[in-house]
C-alpha positions as CSV (number, residue, x, y, z in Angstrom):
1,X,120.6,89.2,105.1
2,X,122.2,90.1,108.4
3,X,122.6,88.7,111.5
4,X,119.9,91.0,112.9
5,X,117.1,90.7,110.1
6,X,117.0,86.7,110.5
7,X,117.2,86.7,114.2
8,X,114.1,89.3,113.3
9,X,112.6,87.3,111.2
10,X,112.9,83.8,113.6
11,X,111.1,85.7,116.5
12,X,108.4,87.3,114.3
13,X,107.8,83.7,112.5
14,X,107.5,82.4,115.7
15,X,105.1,84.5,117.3
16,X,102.9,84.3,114.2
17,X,103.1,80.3,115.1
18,X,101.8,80.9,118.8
19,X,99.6,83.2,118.0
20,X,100.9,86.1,119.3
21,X,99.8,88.6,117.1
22,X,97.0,87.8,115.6
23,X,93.5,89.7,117.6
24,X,95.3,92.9,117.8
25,X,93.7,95.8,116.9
26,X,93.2,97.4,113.8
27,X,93.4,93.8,112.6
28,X,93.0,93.1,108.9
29,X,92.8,97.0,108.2
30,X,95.1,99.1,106.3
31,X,97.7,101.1,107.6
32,X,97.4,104.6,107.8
33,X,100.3,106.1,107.3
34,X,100.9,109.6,108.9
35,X,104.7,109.8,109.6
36,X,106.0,113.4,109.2
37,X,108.8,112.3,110.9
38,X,111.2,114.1,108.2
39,X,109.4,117.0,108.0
40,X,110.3,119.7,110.0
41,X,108.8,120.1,113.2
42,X,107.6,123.5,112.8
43,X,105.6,122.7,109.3
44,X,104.3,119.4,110.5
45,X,101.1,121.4,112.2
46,X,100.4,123.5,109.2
47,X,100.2,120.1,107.0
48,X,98.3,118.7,109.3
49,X,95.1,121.3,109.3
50,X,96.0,121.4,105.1
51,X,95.6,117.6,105.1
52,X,92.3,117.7,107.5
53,X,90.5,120.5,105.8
54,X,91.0,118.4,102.4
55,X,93.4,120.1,100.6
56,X,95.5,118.3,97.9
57,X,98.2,119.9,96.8
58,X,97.9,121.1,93.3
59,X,100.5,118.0,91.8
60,X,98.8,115.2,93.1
61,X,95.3,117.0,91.6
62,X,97.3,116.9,88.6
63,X,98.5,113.4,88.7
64,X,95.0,112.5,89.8
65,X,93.9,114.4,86.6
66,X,96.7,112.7,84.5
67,X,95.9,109.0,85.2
68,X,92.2,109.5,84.2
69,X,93.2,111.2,80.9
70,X,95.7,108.5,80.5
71,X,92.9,105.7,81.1
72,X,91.0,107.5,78.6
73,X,93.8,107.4,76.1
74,X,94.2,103.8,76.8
75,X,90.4,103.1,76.3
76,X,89.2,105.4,73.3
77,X,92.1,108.2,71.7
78,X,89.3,110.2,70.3
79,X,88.6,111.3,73.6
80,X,91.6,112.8,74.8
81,X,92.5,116.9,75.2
82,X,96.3,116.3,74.2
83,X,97.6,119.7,74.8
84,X,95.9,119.5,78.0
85,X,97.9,116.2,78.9
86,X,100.7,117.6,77.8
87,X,100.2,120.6,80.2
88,X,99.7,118.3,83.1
89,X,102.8,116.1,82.0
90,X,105.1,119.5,82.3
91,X,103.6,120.7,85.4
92,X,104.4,117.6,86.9
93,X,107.5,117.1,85.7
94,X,108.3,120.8,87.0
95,X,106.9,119.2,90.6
96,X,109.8,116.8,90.4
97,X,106.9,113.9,90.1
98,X,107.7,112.2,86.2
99,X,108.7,109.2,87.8
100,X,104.9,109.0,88.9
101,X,103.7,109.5,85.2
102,X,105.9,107.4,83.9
103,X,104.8,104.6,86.5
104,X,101.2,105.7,85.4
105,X,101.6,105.3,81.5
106,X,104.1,102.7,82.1
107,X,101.2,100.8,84.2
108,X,98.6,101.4,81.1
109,X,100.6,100.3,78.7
110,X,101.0,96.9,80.4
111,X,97.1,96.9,80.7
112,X,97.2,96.3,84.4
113,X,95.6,100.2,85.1
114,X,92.6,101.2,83.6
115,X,90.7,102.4,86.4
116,X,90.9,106.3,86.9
117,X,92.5,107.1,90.0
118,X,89.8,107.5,92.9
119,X,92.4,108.1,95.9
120,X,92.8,111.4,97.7
């Protein structure tokens, strides 16, 4: 740890002990988290109204579609459209996303996901 991060660390430590930042607001909500700071400016718009107008790109509707085939494997095989999982796992590998299906089986198979994903 640097120089820099503990001197951080002191002053933020501190003013948690006086007080200092607890009452602000958005207190004890999450974060939202809308940085397009690496996209490029002249896209950020266009992603914007997309986002608004609830669009979801078509590889997170297939990861969304992935982890609830995956909890279905993991609660009852019988179930499951294999080819069609196998579709989606290609598709998203093609998207540059198998990191996020392998986190997602990855996750089942330790029994700690079983819930089929409800985020947007």
């Amino acid at each position: 740890m640097s120089i820099f991060d503990r001197l951080a660390e002191e002053r933020i430590r501190g003013a948690l002990e006086r007080g200092e930042l607890s009452g602000l607001p958005g207190e004890g909500r999450p974060l939202e988290f809308d940085d397009d700071g690496l996209v490029p400016a002249d896209i950020r718009m266009t992603n914007k109204i997309l986002r608004n107008a609830g669009y979801v790109p078509p590889a997170l509707a297939d990861l969304r579609e992935l982890r609830t085939l995956a909890a279905a494997l993991a609660a009852d095989r019988s179930t499951v459209d294999a080819q069609r999982m196998v579709r989606l796992l290609a598709r998203v590998e093609a998207a540059g996303l198998s990191h996020v299906s392998s986190a997602i089986f990855a996750r089942l198979a330790e029994g700690r996901d079983t819930q089929p994903f409800s985020g947007p």
